[in-house]
C-alpha positions as CSV (number, residue, x, y, z in Angstrom):
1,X,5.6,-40.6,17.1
2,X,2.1,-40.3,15.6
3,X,3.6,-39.0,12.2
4,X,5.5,-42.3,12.1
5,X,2.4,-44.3,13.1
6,X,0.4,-43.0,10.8
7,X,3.1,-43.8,7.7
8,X,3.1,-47.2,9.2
9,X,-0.7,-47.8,9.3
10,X,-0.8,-46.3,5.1
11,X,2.6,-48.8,4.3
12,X,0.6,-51.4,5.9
13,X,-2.8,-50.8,4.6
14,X,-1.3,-50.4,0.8
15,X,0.8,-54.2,1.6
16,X,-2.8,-55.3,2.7
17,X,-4.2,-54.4,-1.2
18,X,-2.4,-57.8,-2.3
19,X,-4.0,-59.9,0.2
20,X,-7.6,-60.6,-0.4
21,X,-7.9,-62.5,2.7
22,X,-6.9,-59.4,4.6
23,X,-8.3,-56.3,2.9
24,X,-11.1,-55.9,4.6
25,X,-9.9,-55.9,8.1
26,X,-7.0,-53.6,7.4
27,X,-9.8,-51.2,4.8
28,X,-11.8,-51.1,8.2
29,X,-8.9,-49.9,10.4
30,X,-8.0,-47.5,7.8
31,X,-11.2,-45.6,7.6
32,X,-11.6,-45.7,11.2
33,X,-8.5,-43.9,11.2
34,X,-9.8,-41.8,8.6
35,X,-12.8,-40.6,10.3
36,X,-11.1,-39.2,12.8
37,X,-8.6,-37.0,11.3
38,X,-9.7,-36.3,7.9
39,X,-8.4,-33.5,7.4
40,X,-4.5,-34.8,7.9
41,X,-4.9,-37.7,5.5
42,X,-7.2,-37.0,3.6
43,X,-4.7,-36.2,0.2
44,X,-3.3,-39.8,1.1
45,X,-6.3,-41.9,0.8
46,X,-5.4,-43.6,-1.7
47,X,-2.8,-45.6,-0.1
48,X,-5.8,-47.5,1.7
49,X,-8.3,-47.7,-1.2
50,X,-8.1,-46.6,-4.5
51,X,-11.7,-46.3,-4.6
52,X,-12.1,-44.0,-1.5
53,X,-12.9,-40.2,-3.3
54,X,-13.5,-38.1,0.0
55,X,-11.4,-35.5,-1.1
56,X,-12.7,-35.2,-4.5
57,X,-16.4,-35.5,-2.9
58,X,-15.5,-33.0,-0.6
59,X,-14.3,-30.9,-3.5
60,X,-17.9,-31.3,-5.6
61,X,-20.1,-30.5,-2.1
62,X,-18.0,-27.2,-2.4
63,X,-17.9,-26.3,-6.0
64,X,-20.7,-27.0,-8.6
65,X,-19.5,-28.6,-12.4
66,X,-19.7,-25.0,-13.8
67,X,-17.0,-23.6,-11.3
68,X,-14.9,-26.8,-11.4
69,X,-14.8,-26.5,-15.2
70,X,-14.2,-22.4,-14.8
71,X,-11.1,-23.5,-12.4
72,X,-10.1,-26.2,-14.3
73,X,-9.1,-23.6,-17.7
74,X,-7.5,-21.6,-14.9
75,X,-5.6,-23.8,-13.8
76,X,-4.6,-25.7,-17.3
77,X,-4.4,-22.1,-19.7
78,X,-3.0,-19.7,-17.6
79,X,0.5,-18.8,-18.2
80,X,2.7,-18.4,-14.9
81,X,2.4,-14.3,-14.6
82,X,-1.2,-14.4,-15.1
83,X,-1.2,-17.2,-12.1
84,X,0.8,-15.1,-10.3
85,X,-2.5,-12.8,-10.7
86,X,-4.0,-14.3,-8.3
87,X,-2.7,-13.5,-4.3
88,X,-2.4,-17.2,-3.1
89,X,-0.5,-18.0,-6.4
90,X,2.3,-16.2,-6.2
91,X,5.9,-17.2,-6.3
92,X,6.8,-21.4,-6.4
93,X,2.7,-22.1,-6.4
94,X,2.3,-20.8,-9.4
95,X,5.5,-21.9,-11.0
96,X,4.7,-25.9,-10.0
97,X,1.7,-25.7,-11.0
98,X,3.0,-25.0,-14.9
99,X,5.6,-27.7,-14.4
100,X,2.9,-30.4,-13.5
101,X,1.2,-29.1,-15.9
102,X,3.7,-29.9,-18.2
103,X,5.2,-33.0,-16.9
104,X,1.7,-34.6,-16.7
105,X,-0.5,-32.9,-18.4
106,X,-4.0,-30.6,-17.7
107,X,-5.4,-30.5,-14.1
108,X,-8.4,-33.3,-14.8
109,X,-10.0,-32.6,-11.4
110,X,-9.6,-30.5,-8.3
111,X,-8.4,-32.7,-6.6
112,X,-5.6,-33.1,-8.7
113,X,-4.0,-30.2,-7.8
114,X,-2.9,-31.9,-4.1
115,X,-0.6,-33.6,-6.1
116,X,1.4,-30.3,-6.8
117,X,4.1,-29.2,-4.4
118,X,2.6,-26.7,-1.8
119,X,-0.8,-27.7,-1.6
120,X,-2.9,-29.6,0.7
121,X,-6.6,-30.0,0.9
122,X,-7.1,-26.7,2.8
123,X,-4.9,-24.6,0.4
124,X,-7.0,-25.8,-2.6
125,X,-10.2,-24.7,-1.7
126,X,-9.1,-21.3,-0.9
127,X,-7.6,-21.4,-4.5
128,X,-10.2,-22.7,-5.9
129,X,-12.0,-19.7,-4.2
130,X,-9.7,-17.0,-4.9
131,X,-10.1,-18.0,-8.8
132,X,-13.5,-17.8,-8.6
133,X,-14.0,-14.4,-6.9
134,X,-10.8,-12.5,-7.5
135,X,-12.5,-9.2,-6.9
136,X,-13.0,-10.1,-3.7
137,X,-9.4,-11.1,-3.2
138,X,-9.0,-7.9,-4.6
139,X,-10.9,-5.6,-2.7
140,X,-9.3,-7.4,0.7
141,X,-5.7,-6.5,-1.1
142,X,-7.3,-2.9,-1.2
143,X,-8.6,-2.4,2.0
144,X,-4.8,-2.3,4.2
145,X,-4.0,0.1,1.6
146,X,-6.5,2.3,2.2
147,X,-6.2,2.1,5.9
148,X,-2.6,3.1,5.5
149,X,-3.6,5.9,3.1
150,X,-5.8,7.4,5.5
151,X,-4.0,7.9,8.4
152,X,-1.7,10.6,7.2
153,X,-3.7,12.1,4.0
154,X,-6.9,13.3,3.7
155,X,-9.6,13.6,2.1
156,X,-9.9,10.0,0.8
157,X,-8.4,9.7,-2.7
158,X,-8.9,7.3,-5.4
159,X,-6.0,5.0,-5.7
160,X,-5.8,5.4,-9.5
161,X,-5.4,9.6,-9.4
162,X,-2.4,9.2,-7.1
163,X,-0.5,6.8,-9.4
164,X,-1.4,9.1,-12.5
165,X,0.0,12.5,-10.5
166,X,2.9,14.2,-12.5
167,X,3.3,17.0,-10.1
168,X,2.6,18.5,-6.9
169,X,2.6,21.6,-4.9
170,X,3.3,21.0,-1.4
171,X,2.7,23.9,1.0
172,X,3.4,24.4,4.4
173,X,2.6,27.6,6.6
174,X,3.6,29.1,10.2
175,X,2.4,31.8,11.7
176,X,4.9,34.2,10.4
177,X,5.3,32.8,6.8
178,X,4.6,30.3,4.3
179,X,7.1,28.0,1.6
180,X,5.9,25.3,-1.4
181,X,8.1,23.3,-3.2
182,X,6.8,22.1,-6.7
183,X,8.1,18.7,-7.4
184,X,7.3,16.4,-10.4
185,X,6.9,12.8,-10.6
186,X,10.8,11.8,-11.1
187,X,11.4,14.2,-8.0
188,X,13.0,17.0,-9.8
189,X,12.7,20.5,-8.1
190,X,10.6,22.4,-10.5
191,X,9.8,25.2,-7.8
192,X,10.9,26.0,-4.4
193,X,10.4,29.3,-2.5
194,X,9.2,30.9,0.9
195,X,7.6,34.1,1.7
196,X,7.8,36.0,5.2
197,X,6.1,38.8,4.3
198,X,3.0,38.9,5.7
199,X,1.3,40.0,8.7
200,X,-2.0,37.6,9.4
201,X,-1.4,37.2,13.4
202,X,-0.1,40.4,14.5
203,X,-3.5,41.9,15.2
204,X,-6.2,39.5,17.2
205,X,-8.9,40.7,14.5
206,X,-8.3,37.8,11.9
207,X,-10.1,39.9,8.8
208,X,-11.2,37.5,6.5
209,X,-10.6,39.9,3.6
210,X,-7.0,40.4,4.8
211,X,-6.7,36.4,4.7
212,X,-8.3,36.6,1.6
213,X,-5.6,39.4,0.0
214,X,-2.4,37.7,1.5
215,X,-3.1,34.1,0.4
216,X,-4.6,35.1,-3.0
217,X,-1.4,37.1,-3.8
218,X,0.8,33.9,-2.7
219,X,-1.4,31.6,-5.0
220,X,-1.0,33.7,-7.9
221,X,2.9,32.9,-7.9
222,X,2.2,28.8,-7.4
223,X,2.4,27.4,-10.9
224,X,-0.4,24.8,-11.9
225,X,-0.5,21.2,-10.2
226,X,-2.0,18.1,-10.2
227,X,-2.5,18.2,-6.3
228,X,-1.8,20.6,-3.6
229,X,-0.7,19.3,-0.1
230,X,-1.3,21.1,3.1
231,X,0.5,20.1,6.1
232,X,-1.7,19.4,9.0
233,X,-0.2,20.1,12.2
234,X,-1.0,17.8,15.1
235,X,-2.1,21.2,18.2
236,X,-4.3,20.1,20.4
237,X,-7.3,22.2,20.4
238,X,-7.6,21.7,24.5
239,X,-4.8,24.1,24.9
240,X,-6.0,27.5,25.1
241,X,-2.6,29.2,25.0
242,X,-2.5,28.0,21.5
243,X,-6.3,28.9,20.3
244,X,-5.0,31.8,18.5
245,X,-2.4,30.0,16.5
246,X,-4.7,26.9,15.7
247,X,-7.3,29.6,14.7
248,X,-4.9,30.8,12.0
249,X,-3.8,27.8,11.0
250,X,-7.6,26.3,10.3
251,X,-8.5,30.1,8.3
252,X,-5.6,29.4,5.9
253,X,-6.5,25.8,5.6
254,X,-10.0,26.5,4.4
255,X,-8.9,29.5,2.5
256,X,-6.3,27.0,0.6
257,X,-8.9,24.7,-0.1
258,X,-11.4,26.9,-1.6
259,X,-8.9,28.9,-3.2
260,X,-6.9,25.8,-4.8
261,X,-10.0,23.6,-5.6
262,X,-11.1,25.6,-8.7
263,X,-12.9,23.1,-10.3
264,X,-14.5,21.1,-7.2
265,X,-18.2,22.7,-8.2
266,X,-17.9,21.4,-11.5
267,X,-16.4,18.0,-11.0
268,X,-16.7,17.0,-7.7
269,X,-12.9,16.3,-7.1
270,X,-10.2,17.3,-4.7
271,X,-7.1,18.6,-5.8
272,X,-6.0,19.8,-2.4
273,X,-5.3,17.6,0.5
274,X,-4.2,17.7,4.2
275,X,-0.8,15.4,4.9
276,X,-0.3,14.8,8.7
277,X,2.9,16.2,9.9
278,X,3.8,13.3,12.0
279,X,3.9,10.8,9.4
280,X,6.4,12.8,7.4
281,X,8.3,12.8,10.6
282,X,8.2,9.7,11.0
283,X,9.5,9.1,7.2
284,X,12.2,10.5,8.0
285,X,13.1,9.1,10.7
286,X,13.3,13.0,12.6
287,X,10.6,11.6,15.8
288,X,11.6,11.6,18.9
289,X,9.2,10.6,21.0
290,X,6.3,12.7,20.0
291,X,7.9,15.5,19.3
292,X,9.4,16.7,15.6
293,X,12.6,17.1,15.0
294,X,14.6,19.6,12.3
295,X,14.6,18.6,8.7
296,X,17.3,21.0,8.0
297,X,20.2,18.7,7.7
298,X,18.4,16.2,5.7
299,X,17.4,18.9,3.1
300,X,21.1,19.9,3.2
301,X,22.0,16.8,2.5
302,X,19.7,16.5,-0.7
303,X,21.3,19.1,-2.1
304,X,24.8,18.0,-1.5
305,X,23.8,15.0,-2.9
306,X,21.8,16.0,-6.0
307,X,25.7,17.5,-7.1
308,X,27.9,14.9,-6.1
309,X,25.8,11.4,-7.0
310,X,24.8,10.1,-9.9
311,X,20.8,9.1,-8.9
312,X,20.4,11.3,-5.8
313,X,17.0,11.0,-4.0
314,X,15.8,14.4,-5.1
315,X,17.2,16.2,-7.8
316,X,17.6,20.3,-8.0
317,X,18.3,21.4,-11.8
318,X,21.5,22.7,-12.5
319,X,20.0,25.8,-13.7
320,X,18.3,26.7,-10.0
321,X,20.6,24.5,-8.0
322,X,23.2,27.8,-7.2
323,X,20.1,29.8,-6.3
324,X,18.4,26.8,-4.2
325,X,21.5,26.6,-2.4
326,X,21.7,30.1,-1.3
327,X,18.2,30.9,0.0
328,X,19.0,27.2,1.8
329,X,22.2,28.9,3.3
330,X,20.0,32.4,3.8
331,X,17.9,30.3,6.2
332,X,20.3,28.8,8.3
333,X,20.6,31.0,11.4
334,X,16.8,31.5,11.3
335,X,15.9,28.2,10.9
336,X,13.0,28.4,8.4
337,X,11.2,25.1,9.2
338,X,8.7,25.6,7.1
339,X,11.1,25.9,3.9
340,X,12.5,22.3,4.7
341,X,9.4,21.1,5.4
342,X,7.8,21.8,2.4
343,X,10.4,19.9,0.7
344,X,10.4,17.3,2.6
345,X,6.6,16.8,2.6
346,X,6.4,16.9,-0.8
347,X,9.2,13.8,-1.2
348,X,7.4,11.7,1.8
349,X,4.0,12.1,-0.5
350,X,5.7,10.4,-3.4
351,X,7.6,8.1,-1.7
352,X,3.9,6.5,0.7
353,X,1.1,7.7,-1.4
354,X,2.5,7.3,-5.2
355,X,5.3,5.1,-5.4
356,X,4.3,2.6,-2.4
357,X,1.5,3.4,-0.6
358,X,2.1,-0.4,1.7
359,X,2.9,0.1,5.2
């Protein structure tokens, strides 16, 4: 009911323009309406007085001549894609704003652009602002993302080193043995092996120069890589019973990350980083409740499907696909976890940190 009051008080106010006699009791009921909601009629003003300029007032208390006129070539010289540039003008905004562009010519004022589809008095000045500090608009695009990033990678990584990676070397270790999978950026299966043969937790003495020996021999197999992802494993250090296990699993991750960052003293850069376990999982769908399920059938799946489809998810070469294959069937009563988790970590950190990093 007060949406059709209101049209009736503008319809009647802008008969009233004709009538001398009357204009200036009707002009006095309209801006007493005015004052009290201003912000609902203010784009319609000039139904009641062509000389009421509120709005555009408004507009010049908020933005001085220089940043109207920087808006202004915005708004009358940008093409549609370089709108679209700008967060608030994507998708129709931007696209009706070229079209009344062209139907009626360059924007002559701010508040001008209330005439276009899709914007009201509130949605102009936080245009109007957005064109005048995009970095800002910018670094509020950045900041989800890097939330997101940092609750399964670590350390913190500049955005534009992920999106440049070509390859990786993800690397995943239990206490009986250790697997990496080498994987490029088109997810091709440059390198994929395991190794059981060591001997790190029998004894309770945890020599760092056998740590040292074992993981340095492993290394010396892994080819070259842009990064090198650990998995880190989610055991609760309140747990005794597992003190010796967690205390093997943070000597390798510090021996990794010593070993792997070669160039860290000279360029103060990380190339190896921890990935948390659970957000693979979750990836994957393979959560259940807090616990981790097997990857094992979805890595047999991948390479099932890197023969028999066209663009599979991951692809295996058809020169090492027959030996993949085998040390995947090798595995199968013994369950090598950390085989098919290296995989799989490796396509979960292309797929959330490189690809699309959005949650």
């Amino acid at each position: 009911m007060s949406v059709l009051f209101m049209a009736g008080e503008r319809w009647r106010c802008f008969l009233a323009s004709s009538r001398s006699s009357l204009f200036r009791v009707l002009h006095n009921s309209c801006c007493r309406k005015k004052s009290t909601t201003p912000k609902k009629i203010t784009p319609n003003v000039t139904f009641c007085d062509e000389n009421a300029k509120e709005p555009e007032n408004a507009l010049d208390k908020l933005f001085s001549s220089e940043q109207q006129a920087s808006i202004l070539h915005v708004l009358n010289t940008a093409s549609t894609k370089e709108l679209e540039a700008f967060r608030l003008l994507r998708g129709r905004r931007s696209i009706n704003i070229v079209k009344h562009r062209e139907n009626f010519g360059p924007f002559q004022n701010l508040e001008s652009l209330m005439n276009v589809p899709l914007f009201k008095y509130k949605s102009t000045v936080q245009v109007c602002n957005s064109i005048l500090c995009p970095k800002t608009g910018g670094e509020k695009r950045k900041l989800p993302e890097k939330r997101f990033l940092r609750k399964f990678l670590k350390p913190d990584i500049e955005r534009e080193r992920l999106k440049a990676v070509n390859s990786i070397i993800s690397i995943v270790f239990g206490t009986r043995r250790i697997a990496w999978a080498h994987l490029d950026r088109k997810l091709t299966v440059l390198d994929w092996q395991q190794s059981d043969r060591w001997s790190l937790v029998k004894g309770t003495s945890y020599s760092s120069s056998v740590y040292l020996e074992e993981i340095s021999s492993i290394i010396s197999k892994m080819p070259k890589a842009d990064f090198y992802v650990l998995e880190k494993t989610g055991l609760s250090i309140q747990n005794s019973s597992l003190f010796p296990v967690l205390l093997h699993f943070h000597i390798m991750e510090a021996m990794l990350y010593a070993l792997l960052n070669k160039t860290f003293a000279q360029e103060g850069q990380h190339q190896v980083l921890s990935m948390n376990r659970n957000a693979v999982g979750k990836h994957f769908e393979l959560m259940i409740g807090d616990s981790r399920t097997s990857g094992k059938e979805l890595v047999k799946q991948f390479l099932f499907d890197s023969v028999l489809k066209a663009n599979p998810r991951v692809f295996f070469p058809s020169d090492k696909i027959v030996r993949y294959r085998q040390m995947f069937l090798s595995t199968e009563l013994q369950r090598i976890e950390e085989l098919y988790d290296s995989l799989l970590q490796a396509v979960a950190f292309y797929e959330l940190a490189v690809f699309d990093s959005e949650p």
